[in-house]
N, C-alpha and C positions, 0 to 999 in steps of 0.2 A: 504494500500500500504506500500509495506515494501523498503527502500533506501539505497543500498548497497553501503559501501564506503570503497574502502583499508584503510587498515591499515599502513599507513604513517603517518607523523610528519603533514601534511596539511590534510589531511584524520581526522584522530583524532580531530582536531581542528572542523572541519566541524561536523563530528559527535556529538560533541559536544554540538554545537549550537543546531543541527535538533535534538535531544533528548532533548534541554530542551524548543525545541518548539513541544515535543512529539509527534514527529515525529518516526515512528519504522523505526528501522535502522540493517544492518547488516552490522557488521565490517570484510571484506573478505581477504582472503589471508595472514590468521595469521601461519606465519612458525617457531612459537619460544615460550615458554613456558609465558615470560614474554607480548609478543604480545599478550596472551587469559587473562592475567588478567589486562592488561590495558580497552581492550575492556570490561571485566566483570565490572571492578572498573568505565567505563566512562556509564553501563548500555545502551548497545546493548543490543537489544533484540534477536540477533540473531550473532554468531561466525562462520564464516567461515574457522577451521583449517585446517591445512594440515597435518595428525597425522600422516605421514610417515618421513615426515622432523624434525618434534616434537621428534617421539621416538627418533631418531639419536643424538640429545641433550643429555650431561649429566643431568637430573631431579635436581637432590640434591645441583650441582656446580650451578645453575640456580635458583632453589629456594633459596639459602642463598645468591646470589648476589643482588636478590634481597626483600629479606628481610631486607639488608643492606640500600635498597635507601627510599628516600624520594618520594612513587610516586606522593604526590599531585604535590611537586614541578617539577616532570617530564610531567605532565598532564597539570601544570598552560602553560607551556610551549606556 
């Protein structure tokens, strides 16, 4: 059984737990470049993006904003 949970600030936290009670998880409704590597970095097994809202994102403004942050301590959150 696989347990879908958005991708929200309480979302994430949940998913959190249920992955390190290895539980598969799918992280849904990621509409932002940094939304697919939180879920990658929190280890869903599964992304639910929306690559139409994504492409519309500048890529590059997006990856160096955040290549700038600290994501554990966005994740410790």
């Amino acid at each position: 059984m696989v347990v879908k949970v958005l991708i929200t600030k309480i979302g994430t936290k949940a998913a959190s737990k249920l992955i390190a009670q290895e539980t598969r998880v799918t992280l849904t409704r990621a509409y932002a470049i940094h939304q697919v590597l939180i879920a990658a970095a929190l280890g869903a097994d599964y992304i639910a993006s929306y690559l139409d809202k994504i492409a519309a994102t500048d890529f590059e403004q997006t990856a160096r904003r955040i290549a700038d942050q600290d994501l554990s301590k966005t994740l410790a959150q």
